[in-house]
SEKOLVO-120660 format. One record per residue: x, y, z of N, C-alpha, C in turn. Coordinates in pm, whole numbers, plus 50000, padded with zeros to 5 digits. Example, Ala and Ser with C-alpha at 12.3 -4.5 7.8 and 13.67 -1.06 7.14 Angstrom:
BEGIN
npx | npy | npz | capx | capy | capz | cpx | cpy | cpz
51319 | 49431 | 50780 | 51230 | 49550 | 50780 | 51320 | 49670 | 50780 .
51285 | 49775 | 50708 | 51367 | 49894 | 50714 | 51290 | 50003 | 50787 .
END
This chain:
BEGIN
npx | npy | npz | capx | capy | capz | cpx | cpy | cpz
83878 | 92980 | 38895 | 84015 | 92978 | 38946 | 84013 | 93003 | 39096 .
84116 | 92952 | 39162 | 84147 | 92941 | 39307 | 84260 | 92981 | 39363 .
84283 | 93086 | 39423 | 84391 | 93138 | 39470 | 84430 | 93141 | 39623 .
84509 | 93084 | 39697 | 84549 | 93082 | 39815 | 84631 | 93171 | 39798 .
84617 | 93307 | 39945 | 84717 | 93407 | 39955 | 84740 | 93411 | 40135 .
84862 | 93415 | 40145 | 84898 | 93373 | 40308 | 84952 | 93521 | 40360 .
84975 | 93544 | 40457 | 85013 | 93607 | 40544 | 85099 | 93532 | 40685 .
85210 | 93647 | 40749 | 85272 | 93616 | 40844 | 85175 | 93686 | 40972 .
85215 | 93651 | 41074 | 85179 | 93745 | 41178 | 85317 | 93801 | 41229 .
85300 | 93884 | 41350 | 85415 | 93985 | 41360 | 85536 | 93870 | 41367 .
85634 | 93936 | 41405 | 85741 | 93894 | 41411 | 85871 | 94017 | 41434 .
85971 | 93982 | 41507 | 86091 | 94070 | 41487 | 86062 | 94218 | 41594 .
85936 | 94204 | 41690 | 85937 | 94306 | 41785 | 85782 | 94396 | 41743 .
85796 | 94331 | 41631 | 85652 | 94455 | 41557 | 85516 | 94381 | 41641 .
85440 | 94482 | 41662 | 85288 | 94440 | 41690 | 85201 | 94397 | 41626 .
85238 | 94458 | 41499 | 85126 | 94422 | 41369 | 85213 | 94387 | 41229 .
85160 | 94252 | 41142 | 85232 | 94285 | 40971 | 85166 | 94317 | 40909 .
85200 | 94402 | 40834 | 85085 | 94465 | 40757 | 85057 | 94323 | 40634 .
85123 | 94274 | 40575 | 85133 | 94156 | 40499 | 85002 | 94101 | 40577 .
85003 | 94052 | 40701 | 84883 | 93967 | 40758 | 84726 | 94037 | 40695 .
84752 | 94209 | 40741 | 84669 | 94279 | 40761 | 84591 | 94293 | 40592 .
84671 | 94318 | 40524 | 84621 | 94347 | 40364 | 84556 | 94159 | 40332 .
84676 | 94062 | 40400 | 84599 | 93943 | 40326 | 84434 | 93953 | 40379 .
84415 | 93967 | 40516 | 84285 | 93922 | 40533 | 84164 | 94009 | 40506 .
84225 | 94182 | 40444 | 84124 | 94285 | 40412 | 84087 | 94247 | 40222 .
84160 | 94121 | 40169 | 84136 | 94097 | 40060 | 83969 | 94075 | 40054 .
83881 | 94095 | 39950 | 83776 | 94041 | 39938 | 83813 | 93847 | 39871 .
83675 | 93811 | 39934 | 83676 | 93646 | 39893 | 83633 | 93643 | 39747 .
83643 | 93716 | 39669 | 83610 | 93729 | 39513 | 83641 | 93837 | 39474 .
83750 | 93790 | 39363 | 83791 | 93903 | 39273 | 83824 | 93877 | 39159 .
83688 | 93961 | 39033 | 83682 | 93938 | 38902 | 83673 | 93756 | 38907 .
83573 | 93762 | 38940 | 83560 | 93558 | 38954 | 83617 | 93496 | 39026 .
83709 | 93526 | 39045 | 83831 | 93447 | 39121 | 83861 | 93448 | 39245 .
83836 | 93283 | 39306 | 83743 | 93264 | 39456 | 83938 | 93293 | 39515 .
83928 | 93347 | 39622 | 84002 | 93383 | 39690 | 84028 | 93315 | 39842 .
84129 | 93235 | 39868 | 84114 | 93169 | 40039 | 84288 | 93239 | 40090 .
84211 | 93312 | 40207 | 84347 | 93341 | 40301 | 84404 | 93255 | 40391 .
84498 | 93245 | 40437 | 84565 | 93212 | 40567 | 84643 | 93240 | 40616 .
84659 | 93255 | 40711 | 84739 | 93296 | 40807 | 84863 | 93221 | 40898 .
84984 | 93250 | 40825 | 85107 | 93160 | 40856 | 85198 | 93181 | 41004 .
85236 | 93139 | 41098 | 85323 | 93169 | 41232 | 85444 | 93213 | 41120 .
85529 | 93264 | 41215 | 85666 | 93320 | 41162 | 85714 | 93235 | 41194 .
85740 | 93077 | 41203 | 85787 | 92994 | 41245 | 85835 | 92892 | 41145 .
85966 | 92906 | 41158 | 86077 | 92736 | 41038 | 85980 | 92597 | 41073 .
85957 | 92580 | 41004 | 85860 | 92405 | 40977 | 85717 | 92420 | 40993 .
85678 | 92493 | 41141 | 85523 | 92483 | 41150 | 85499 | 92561 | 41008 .
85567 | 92688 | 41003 | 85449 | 92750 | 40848 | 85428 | 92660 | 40739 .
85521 | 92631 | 40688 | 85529 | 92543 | 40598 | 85446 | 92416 | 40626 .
85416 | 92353 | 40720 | 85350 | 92261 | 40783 | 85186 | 92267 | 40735 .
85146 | 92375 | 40791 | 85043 | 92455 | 40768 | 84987 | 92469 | 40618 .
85093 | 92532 | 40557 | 85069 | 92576 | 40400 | 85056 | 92418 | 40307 .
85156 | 92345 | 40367 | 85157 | 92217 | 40278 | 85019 | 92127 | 40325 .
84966 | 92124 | 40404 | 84829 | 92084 | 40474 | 84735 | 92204 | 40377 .
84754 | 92267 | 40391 | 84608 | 92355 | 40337 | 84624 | 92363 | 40139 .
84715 | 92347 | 40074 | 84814 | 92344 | 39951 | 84724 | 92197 | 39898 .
84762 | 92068 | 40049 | 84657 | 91900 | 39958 | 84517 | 91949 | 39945 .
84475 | 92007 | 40067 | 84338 | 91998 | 40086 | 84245 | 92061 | 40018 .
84308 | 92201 | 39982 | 84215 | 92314 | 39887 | 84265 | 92273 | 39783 .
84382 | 92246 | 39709 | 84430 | 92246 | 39587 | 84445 | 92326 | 39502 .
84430 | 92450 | 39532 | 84379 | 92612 | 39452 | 84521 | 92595 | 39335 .
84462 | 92694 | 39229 | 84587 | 92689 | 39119 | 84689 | 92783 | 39136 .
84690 | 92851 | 39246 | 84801 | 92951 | 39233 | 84807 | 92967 | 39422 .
84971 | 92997 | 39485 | 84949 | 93061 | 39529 | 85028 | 93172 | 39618 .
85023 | 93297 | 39665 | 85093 | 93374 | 39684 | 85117 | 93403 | 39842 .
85196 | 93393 | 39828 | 85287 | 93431 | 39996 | 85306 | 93591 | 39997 .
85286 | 93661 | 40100 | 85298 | 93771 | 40128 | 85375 | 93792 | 40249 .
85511 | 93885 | 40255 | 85570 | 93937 | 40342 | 85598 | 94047 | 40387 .
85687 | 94080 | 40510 | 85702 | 94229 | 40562 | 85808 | 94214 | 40517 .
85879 | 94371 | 40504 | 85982 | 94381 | 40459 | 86002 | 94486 | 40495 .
86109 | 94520 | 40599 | 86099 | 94652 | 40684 | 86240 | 94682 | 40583 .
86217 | 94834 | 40529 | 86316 | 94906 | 40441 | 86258 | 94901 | 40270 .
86206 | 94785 | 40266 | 86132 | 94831 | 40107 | 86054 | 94922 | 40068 .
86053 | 95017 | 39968 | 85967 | 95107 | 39937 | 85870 | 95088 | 39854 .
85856 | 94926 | 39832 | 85747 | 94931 | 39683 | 85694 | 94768 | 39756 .
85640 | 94715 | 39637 | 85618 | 94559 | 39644 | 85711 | 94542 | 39582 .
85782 | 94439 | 39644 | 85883 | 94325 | 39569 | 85838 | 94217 | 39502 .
85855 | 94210 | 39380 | 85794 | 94031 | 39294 | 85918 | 93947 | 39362 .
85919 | 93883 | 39435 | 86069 | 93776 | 39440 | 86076 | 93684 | 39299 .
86176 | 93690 | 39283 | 86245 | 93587 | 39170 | 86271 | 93493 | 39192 .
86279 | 93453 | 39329 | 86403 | 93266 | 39378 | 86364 | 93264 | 39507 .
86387 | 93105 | 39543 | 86360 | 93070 | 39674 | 86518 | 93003 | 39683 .
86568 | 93014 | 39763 | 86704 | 92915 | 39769 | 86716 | 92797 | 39893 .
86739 | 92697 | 39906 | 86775 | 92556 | 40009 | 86810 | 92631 | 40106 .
86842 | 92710 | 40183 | 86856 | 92699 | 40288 | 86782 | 92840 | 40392 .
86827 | 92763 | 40557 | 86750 | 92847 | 40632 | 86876 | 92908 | 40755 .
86912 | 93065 | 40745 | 87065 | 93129 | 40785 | 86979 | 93258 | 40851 .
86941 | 93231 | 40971 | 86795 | 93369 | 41041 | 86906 | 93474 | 41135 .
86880 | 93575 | 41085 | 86963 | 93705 | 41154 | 86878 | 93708 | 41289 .
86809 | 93660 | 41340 | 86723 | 93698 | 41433 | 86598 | 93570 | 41465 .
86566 | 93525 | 41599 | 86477 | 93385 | 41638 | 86356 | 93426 | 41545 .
86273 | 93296 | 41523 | 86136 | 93344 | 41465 | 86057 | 93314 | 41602 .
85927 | 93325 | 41581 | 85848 | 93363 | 41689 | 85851 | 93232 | 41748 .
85905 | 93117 | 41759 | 85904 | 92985 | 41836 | 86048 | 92986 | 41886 .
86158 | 93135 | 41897 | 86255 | 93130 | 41966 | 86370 | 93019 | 41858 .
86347 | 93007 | 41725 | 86424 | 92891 | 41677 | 86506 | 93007 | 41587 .
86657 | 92962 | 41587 | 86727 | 93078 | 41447 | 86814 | 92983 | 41388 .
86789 | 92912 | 41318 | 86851 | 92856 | 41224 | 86979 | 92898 | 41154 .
87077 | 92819 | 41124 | 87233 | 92848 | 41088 | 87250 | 92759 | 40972 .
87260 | 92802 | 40852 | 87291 | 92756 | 40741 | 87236 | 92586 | 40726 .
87109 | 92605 | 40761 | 87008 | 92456 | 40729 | 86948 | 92453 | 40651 .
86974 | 92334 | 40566 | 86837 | 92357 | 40416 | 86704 | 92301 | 40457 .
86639 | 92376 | 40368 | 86477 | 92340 | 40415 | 86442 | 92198 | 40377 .
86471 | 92197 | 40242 | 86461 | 92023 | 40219 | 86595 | 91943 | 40185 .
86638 | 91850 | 40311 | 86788 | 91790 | 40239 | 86758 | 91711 | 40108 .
86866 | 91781 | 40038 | 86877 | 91670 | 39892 | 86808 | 91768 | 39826 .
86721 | 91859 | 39815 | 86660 | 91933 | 39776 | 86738 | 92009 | 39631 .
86653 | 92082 | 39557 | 86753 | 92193 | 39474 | 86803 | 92310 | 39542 .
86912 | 92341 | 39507 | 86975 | 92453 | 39571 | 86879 | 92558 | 39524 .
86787 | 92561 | 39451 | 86718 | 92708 | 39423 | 86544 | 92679 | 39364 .
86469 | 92733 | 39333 | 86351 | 92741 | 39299 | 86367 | 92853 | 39241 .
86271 | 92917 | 39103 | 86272 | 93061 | 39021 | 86099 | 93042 | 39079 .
86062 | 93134 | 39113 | 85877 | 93195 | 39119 | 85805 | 93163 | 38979 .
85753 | 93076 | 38960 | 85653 | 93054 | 38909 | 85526 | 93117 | 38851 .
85514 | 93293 | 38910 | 85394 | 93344 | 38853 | 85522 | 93434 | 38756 .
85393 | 93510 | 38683 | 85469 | 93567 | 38604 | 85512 | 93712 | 38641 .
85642 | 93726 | 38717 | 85673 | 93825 | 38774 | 85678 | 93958 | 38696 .
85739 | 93934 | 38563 | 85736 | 94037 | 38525 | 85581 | 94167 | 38480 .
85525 | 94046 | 38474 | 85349 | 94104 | 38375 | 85349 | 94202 | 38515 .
85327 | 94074 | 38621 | 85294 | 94169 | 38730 | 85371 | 94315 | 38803 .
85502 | 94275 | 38759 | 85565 | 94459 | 38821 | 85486 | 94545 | 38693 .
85491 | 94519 | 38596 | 85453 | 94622 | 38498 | 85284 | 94635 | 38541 .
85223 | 94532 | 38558 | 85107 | 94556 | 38582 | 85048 | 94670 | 38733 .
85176 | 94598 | 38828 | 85107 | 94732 | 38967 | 85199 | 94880 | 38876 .
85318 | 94875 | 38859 | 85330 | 95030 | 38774 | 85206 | 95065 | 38719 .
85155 | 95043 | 38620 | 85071 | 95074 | 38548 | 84946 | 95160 | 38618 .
84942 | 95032 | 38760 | 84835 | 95101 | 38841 | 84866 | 95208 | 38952 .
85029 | 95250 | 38908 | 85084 | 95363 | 39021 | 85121 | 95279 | 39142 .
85159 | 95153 | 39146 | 85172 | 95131 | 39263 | 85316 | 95129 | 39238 .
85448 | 95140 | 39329 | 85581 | 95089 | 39322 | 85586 | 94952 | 39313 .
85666 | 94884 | 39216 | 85673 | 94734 | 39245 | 85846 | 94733 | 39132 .
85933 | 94632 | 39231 | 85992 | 94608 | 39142 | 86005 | 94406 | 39169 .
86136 | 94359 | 39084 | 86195 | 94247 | 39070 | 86255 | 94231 | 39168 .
86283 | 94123 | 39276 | 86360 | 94104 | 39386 | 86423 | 94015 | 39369 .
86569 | 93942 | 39353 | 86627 | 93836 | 39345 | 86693 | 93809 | 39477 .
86616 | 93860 | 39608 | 86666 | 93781 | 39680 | 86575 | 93763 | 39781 .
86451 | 93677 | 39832 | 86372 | 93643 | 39934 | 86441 | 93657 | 40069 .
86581 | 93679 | 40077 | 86641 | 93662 | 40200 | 86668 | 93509 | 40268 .
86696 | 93507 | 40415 | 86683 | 93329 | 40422 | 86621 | 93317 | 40579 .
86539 | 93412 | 40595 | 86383 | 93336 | 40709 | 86329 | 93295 | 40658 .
86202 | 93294 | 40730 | 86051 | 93218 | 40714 | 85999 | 93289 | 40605 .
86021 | 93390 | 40527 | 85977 | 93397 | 40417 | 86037 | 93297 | 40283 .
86187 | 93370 | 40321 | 86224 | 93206 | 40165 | 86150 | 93091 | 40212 .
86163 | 93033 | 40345 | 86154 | 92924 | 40373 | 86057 | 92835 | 40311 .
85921 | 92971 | 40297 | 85805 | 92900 | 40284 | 85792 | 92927 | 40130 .
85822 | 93028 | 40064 | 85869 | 93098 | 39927 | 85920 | 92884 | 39853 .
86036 | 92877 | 39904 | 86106 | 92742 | 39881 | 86043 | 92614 | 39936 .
85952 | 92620 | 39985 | 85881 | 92498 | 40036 | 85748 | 92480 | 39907 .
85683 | 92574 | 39926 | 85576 | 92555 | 39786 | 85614 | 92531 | 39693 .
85746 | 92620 | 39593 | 85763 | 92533 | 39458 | 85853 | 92449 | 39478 .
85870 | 92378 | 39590 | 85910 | 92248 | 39603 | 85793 | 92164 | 39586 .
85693 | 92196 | 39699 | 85538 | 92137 | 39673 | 85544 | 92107 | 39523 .
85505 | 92215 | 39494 | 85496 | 92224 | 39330 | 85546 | 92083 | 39230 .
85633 | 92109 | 39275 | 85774 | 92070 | 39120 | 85777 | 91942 | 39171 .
85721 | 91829 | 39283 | 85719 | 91725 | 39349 | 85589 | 91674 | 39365 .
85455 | 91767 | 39355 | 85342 | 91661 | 39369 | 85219 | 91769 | 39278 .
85260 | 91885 | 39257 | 85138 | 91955 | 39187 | 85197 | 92002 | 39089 .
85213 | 92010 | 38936 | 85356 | 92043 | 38894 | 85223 | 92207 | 38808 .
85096 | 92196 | 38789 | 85049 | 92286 | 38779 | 85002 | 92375 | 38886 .
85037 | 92360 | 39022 | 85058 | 92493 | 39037 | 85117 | 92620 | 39071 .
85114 | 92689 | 39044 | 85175 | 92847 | 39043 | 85224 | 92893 | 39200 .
85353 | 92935 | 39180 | 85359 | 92984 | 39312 | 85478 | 93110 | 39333 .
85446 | 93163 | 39393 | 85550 | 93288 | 39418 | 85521 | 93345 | 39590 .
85621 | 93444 | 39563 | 85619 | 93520 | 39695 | 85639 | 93696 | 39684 .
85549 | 93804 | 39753 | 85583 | 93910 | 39757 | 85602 | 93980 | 39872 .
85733 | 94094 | 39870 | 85771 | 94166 | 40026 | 85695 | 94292 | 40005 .
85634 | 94298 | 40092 | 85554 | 94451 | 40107 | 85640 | 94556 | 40210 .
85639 | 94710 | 40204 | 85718 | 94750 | 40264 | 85598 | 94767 | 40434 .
85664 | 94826 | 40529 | 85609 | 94866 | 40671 | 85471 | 94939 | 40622 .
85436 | 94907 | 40680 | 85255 | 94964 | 40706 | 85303 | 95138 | 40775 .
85266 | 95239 | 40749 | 85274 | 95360 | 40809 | 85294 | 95384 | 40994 .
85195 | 95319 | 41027 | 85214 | 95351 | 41219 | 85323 | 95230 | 41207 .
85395 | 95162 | 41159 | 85508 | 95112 | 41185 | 85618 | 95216 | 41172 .
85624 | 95291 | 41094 | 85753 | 95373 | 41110 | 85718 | 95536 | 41243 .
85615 | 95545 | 41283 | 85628 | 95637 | 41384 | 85762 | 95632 | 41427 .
85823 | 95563 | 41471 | 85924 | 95589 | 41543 | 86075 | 95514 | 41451 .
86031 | 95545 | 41355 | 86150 | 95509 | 41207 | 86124 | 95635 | 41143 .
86144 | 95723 | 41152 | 86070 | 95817 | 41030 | 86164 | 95817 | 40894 .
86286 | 95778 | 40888 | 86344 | 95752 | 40754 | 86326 | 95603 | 40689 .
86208 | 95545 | 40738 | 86186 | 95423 | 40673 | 86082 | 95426 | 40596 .
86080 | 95350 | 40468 | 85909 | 95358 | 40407 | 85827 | 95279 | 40423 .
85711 | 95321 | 40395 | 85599 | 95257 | 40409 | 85502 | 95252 | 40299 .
85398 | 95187 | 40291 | 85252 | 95227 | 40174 | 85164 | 95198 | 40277 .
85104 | 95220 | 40232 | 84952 | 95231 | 40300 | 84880 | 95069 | 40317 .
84781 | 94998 | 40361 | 84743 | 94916 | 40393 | 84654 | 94872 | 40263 .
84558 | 95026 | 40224 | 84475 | 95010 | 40147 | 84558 | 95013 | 39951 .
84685 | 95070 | 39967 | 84752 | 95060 | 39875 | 84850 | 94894 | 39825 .
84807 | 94830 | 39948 | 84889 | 94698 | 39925 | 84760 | 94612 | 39942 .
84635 | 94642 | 39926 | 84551 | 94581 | 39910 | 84486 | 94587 | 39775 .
84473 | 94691 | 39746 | 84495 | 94717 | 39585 | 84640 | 94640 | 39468 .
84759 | 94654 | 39556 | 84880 | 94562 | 39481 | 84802 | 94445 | 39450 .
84785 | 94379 | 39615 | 84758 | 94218 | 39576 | 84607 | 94188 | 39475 .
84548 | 94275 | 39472 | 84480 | 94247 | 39372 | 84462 | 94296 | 39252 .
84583 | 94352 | 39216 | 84610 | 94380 | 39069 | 84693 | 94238 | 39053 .
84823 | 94187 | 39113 | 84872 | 94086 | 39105 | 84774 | 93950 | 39077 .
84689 | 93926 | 39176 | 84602 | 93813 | 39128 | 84523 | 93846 | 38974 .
84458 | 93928 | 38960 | 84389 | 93943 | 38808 | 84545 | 93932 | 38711 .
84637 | 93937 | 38761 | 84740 | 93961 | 38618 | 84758 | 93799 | 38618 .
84796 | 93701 | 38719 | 84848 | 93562 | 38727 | 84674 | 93507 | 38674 .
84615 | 93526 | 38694 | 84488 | 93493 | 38639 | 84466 | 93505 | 38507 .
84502 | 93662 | 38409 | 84536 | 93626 | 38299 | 84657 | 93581 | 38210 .
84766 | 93595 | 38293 | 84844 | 93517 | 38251 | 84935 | 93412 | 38283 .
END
């Protein structure tokens, strides 16, 4: 089995995402299962650009998007990707999009494709916080969240795809101290309880 897992780089003023940081401290094998990272711009079209280029070429059977999520206290499983792109704030190419869908004609929605639930019960299990998220928001995370199981459901119909929000990495809240965080090495452990669970189920 083949798993593509992406990461953002900063975005929104931050220096570092921890999302980037946990994707690339993943090992390239886990429990068999060959593992390829990449690394996405915070940017409407190029990410997606990127992901749908690397999505023909590797073809891996599953794969997972990872985000920041400044205010979450756990991992989020997202549930839905929705058509459009409505940015509280520019992404890193200075672009902020106002109620634009990602693909015209498109479905108004996408549901995540891995099996969200195995997996919240599965990081509980392992003490990690994780819950159900029904809402990706509408940056460059839905964007790209809604661009893959579009991929999907249009040219790969086997494969798997979802998206998860990780909360702030710790030296991100120095100067937040009522915000949460997990640890780097604790959301490196998530994502790979998540891959062994979509792997067995």
């Amino acid at each position: 089995m083949k798993v593509l897992v992406t990461g953002f780089d900063p975005f929104g003023g931050e220096s570092v995402n921890p999302a980037l940081e946990a994707v690339m401290l993943l090992p390239d094998n886990i429990s068999g299962i060959q593992i390829i990272k990449l690394k996405l711009p915070t940017v409407f079209g190029k990410s997606t650009e990127i992901l749908l280029e690397t999505l023909g070429a590797l073809r891996p059977d599953a794969v997972i998007s990872v985000g920041q999520a400044g205010g979450q206290a756990g991992i989020a499983v997202e549930r839905i990707a929705i058509n459009i792109d409505d940015a509280r704030i520019p992404d890193n190419a200075g672009i902020q999009l106002t109620d634009t869908p990602i693909v015209e004609g498109g479905p108004a929605a996408y549901f995540s494709t891995l099996p969200i639930k195995a997996i919240v019960r599965d990081l509980r299990e392992a003490n990690i916080p994780a819950t159900i998220s029904d809402s990706a928001g509408t940056f460059v995370c839905n964007h790209v969240m809604y661009a893959a199981l579009h991929y999907a459901a249009t040219n790969c119909p086997e494969l798997r795809a979802g998206f998860v929000h990780i909360p702030y990495a710790p030296k991100q809240t120095l100067d937040k101290p009522k915000m949460p965080s997990m640890s780097t090495e604790n959301v490196v452990e998530g994502l790979k309880v998540i891959i062994r669970t979509i792997a067995r189920d």
